[in-house]
C-alpha positions as CSV (number, residue, x, y, z in Angstrom):
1,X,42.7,4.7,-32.5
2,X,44.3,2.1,-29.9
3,X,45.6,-1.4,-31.1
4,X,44.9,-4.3,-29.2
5,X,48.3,-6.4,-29.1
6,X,48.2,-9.2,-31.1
7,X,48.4,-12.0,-28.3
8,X,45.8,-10.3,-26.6
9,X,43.9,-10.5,-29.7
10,X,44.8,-14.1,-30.3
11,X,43.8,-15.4,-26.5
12,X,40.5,-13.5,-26.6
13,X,40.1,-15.2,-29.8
14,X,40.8,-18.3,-28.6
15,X,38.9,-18.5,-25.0
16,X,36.2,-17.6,-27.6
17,X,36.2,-20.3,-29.7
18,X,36.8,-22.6,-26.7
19,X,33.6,-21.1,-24.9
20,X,31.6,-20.8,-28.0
21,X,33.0,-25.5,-28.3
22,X,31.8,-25.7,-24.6
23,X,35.0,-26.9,-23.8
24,X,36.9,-26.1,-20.5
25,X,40.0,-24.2,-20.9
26,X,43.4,-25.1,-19.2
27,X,43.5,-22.4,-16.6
28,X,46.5,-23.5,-15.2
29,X,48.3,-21.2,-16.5
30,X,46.3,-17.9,-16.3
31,X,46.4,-15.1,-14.0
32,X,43.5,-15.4,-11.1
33,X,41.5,-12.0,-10.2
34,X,39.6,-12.0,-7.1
35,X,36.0,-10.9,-7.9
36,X,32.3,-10.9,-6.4
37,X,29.1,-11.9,-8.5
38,X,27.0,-8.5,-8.3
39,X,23.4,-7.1,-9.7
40,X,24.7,-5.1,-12.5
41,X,21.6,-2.9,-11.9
42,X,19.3,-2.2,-8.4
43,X,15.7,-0.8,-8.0
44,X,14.5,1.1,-5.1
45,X,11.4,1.0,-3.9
46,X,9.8,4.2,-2.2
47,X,6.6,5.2,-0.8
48,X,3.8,6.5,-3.2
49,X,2.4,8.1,-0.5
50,X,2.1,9.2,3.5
51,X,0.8,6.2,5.6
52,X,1.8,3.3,7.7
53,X,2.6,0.3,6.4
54,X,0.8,-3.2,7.4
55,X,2.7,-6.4,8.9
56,X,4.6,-7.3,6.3
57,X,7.1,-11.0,6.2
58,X,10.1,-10.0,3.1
59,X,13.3,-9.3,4.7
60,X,17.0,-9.0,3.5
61,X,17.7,-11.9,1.4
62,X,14.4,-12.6,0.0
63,X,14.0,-14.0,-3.5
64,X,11.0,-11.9,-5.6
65,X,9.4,-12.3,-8.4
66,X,8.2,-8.9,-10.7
67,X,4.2,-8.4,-9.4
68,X,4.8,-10.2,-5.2
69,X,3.3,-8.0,-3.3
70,X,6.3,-6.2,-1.1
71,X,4.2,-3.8,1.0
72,X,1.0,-2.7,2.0
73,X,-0.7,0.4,4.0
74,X,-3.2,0.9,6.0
75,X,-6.2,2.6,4.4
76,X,-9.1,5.2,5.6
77,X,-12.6,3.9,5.2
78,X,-16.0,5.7,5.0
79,X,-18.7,3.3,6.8
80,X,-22.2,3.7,6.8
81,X,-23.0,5.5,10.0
82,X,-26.7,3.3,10.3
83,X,-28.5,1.1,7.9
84,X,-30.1,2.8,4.8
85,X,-30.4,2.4,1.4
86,X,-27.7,4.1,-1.2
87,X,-29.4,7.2,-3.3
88,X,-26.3,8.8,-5.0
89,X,-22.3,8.1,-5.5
90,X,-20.6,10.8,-6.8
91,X,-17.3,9.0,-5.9
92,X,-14.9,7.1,-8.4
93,X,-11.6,5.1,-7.8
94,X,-8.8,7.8,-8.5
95,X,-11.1,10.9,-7.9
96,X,-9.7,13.1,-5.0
97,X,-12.6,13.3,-2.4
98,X,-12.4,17.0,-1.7
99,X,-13.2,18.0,-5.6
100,X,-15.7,15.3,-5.3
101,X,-17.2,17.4,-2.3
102,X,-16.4,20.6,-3.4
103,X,-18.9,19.3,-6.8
104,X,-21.4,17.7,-5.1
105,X,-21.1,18.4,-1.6
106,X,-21.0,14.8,-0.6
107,X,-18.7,11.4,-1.7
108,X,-22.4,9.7,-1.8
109,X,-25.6,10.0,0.0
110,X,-27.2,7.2,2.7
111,X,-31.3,7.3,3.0
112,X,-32.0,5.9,6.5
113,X,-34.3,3.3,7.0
114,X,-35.9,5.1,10.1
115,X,-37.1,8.2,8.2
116,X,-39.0,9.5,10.7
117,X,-37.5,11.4,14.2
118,X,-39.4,13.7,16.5
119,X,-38.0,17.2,17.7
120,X,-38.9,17.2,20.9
121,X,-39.1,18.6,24.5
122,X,-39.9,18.3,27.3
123,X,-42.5,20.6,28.1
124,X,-45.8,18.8,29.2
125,X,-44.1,16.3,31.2
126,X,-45.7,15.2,34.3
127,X,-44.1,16.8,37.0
128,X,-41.5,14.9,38.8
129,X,-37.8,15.6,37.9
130,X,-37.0,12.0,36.6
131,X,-39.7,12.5,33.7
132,X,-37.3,15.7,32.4
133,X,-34.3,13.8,32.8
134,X,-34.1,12.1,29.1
135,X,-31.6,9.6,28.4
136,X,-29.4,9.0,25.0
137,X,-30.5,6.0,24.1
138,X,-33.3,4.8,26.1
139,X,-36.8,3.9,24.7
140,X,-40.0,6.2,24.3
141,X,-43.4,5.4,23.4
142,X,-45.5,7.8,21.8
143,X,-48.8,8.5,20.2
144,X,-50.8,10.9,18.4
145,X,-52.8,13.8,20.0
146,X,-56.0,13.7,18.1
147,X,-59.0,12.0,17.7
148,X,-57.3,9.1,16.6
149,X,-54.9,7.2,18.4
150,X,-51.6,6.2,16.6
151,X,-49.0,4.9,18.9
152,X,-45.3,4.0,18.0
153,X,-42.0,3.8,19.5
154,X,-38.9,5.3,19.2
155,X,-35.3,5.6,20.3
156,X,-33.4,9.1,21.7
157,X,-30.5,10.1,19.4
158,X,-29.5,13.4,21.2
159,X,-30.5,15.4,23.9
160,X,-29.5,18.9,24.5
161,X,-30.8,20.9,27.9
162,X,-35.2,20.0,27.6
163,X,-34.7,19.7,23.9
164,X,-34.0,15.9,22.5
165,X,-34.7,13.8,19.5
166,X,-36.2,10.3,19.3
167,X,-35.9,8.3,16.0
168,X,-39.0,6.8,15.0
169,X,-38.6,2.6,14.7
170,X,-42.1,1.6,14.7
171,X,-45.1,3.2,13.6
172,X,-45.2,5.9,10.2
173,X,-46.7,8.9,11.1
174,X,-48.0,12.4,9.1
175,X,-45.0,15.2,9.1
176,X,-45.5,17.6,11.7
177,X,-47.9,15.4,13.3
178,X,-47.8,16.1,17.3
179,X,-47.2,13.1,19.6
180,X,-47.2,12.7,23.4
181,X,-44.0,10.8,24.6
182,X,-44.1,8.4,27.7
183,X,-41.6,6.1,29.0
184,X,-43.9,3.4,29.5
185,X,-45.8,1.4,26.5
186,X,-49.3,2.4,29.0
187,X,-49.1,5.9,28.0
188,X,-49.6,6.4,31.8
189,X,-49.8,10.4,32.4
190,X,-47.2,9.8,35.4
191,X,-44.8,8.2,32.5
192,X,-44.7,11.4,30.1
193,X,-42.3,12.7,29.3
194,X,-42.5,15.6,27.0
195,X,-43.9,16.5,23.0
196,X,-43.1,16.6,19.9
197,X,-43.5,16.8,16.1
198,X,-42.7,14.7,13.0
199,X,-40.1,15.5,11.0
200,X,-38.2,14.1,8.0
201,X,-34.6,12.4,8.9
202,X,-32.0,14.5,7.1
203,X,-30.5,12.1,4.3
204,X,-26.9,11.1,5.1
205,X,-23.8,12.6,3.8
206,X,-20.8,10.7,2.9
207,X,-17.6,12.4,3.3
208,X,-14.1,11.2,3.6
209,X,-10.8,12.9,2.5
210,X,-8.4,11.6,0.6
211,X,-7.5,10.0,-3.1
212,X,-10.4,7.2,-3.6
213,X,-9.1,3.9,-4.0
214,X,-12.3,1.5,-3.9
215,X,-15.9,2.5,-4.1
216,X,-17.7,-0.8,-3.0
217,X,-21.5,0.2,-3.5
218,X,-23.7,1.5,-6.4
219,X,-26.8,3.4,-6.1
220,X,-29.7,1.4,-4.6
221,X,-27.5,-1.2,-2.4
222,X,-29.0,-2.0,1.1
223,X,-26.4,-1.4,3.9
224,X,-26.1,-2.0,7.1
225,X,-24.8,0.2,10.1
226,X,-20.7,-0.1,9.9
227,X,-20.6,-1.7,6.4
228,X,-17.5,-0.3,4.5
229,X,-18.8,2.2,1.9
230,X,-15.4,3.0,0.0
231,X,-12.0,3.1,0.8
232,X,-9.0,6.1,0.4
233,X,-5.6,6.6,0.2
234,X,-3.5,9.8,1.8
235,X,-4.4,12.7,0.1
236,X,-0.9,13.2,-1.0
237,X,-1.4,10.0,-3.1
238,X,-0.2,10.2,-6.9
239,X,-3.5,9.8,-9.6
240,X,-2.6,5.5,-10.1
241,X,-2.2,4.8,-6.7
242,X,-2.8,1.6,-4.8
243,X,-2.5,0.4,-1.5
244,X,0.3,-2.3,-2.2
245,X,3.5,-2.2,-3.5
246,X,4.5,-4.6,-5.4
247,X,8.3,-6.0,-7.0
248,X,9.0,-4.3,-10.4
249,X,11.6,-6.8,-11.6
250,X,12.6,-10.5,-10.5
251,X,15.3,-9.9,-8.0
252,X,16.8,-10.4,-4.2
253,X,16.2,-7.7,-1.5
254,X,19.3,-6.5,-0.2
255,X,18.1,-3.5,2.1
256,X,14.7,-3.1,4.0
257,X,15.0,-0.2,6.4
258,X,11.2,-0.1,7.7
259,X,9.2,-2.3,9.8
260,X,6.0,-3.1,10.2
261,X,3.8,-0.7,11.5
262,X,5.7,2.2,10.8
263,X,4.6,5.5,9.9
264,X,6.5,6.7,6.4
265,X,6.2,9.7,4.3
266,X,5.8,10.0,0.6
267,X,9.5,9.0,-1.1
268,X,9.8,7.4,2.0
269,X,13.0,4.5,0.9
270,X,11.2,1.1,1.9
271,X,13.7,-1.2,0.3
272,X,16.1,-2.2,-2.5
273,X,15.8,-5.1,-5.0
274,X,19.1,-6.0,-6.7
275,X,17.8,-6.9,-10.2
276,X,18.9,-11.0,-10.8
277,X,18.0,-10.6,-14.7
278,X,21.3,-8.4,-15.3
279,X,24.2,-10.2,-13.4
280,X,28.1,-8.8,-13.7
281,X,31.0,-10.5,-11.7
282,X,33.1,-7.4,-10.3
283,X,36.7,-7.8,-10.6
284,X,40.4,-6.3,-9.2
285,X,42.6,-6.2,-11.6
286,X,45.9,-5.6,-10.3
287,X,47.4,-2.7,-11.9
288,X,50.0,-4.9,-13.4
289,X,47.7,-6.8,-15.2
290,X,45.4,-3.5,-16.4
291,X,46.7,-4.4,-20.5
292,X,45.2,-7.2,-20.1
293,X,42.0,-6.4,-19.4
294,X,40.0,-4.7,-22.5
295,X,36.4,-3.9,-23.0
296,X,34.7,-6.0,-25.2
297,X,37.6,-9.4,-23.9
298,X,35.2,-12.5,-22.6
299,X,37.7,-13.9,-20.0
300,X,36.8,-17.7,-18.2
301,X,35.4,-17.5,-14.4
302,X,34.8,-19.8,-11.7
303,X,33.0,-19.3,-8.4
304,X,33.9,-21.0,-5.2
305,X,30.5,-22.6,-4.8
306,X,31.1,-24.5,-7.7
307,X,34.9,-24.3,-8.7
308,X,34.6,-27.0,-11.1
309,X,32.5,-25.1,-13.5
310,X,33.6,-22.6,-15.8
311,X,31.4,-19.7,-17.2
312,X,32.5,-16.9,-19.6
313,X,31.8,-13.4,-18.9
314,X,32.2,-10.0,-21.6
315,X,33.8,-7.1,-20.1
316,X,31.8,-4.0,-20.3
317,X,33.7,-1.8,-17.9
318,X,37.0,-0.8,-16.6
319,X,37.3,1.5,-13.9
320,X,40.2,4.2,-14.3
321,X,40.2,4.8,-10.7
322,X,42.5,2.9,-8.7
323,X,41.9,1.5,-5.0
324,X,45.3,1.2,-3.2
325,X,46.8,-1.8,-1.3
326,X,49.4,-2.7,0.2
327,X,51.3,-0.2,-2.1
328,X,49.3,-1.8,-5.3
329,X,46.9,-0.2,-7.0
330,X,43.7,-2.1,-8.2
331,X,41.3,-1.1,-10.7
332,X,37.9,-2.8,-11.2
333,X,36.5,-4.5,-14.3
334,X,32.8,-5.3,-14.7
335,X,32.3,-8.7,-16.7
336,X,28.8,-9.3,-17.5
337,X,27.1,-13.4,-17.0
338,X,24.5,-15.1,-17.7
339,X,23.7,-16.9,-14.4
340,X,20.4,-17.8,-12.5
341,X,22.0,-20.2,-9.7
342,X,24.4,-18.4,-8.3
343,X,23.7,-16.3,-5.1
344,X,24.5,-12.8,-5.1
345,X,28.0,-12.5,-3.4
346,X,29.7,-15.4,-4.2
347,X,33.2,-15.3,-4.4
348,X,34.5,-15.5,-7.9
349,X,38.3,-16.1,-9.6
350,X,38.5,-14.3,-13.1
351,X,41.0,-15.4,-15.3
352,X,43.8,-13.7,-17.2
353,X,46.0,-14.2,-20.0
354,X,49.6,-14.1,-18.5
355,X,51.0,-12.6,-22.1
């Protein structure tokens, strides 16, 4: 086992007892060691998934707090594609959507409100080519073949060659009921336009790839066309999650090398906190004055931002491997403090017994 000298005993003793009295030692006569105040510990920060991140306002310098939001990404949405009424939601938050699909065949299911559309043609149309020319989106009326008359009107969805389909928006007719279609609410035989049949609207699928984040509807809402339905992360999202990131530990941000708007990958680096709860002033002990620096010494320190005040710090490491200059070797020392106020950087003078 090593001895520790006996004045080097005796002044670690000492700055102890003056540190533990509050009093200032005289440090006129010490040894001065250049140093820098310095996180003792750092946390990066990396992306939990593929994505891009949203506008985002911490930079370099920054002062956080453990739970500020850092970063946030851009997220995929499922939206109802018209308005409807919700019959099923297979989807959870943290379910991936394609063993949702590969269950159920669906995230959730969307019953129109129109539930009526005719599959129709244009066969019987009065016989001028601008009566077979059917438009996406234009209106038809219509009305039933039989005895009794049962008019409605109706929208086209799609057409395809002669064939098209109207959506039914007024009027509730029999399945497989056969209507007459005109483009005029007369039901002029110069304004027809073709025939058709009642059929039931397929009920909407919901589908969406991805790890689910929010679901923000439950069975038997109302929605409307372009209403969010749920919201999901990158499929290569871990189970847990979210789409912010935020600080894991009260700190100052000393590197961000993303911007906003940029596309990352998962592990992505998006920044570094140095940790402000675990300070440590880093020292250069010149190699002549290595015996005087021992693990476990608490050694008097002053920073140039506030000279006038002295603080104590424990030394917790000393580096074996020396840095030369100008044909000196210097070995660092890590003293650990106990200080909120002072900025990360600040210059610092450790002080050393001269015997």
């Amino acid at each position: 086992m090593k001895r520790i000298p006996a004045f080097l005993l005796m002044t670690v003793m000492m700055l102890s007892v003056a540190a533990a009295a509050g009093a200032d030692p005289d440090l006129s006569d010490m040894i001065i060691a250049n140093g820098t105040l310095q996180a003792a510990e750092h946390v990066d920060i990396t992306a939990p998934f593929s994505g891009t991140l949203k506008p985002f306002s911490v930079e370099s310098g920054d002062v956080v707090h453990a739970g500020d939001e850092l970063f946030s990404f851009l997220t995929q949405s499922v939206y109802a594609p018209e308005d409807g009424e919700i019959t099923a939601v297979f989807a959870q938050p943290g379910m991936y959507a394609t063993s949702v699909i590969a269950q159920y065949g669906a995230l959730g299911a969307l019953e129109p409100v129109h539930q009526q559309i005719i599959q129709a043609s244009t066969n019987g149309a009065y016989n001028k080519n601008k009566n077979r020319e059917i438009h996406v989106g234009e209106t038809l009326y219509f009305r039933t073949t039989g005895g009794t008359k049962e008019d409605g009107e109706g929208i086209v969805r799609t057409v395809q060659g002669g064939n098209f389909v109207v959506e039914i928006v007024k009027g509730t007719f029999d399945y497989n009921a056969v209507l007459n279609l005109f483009r005029n609410d007369g039901y002029t035989n110069e304004s027809k336009v073709g025939t058709g049949t009642v059929q039931r609207k397929t009920p909407v699928s919901l589908l969406g790839s991805g790890l689910i984040e929010t679901v923000l509807v439950q069975k038997g809402d109302t929605v409307h066309a372009q209403d969010r339905i749920m919201t999901l992360l990158a499929p290569d999202a871990d189970p847990g999650a979210t789409s912010t990131i935020s600080a894991p530990a009260d700190g100052v941000i000393s590197v961000i090398p993303v911007s906003s708007g940029q596309q990352v990958w998962k592990g992505a680096w998006l920044a570094r906190i140095e940790r402000t709860d675990k300070m440590e002033v880093v020292a250069e002990i010149d190699e002549m004055d290595l015996s005087k620096v021992l693990v476990g010494a608490t050694l008097p320190i002053t920073f140039d931002v506030d000279p006038s005040r002295v603080i104590y710090g424990t030394v917790t490491e000393v580096s074996r491997l020396g840095i030369t200059k100008q044909n000196a070797a210097y070995y660092q020392a890590h003293l650990s403090v106990s200080v909120t106020d002072i900025p990360i950087g600040a210059s610092a003078d450790v002080y050393l017994p001269r015997k």
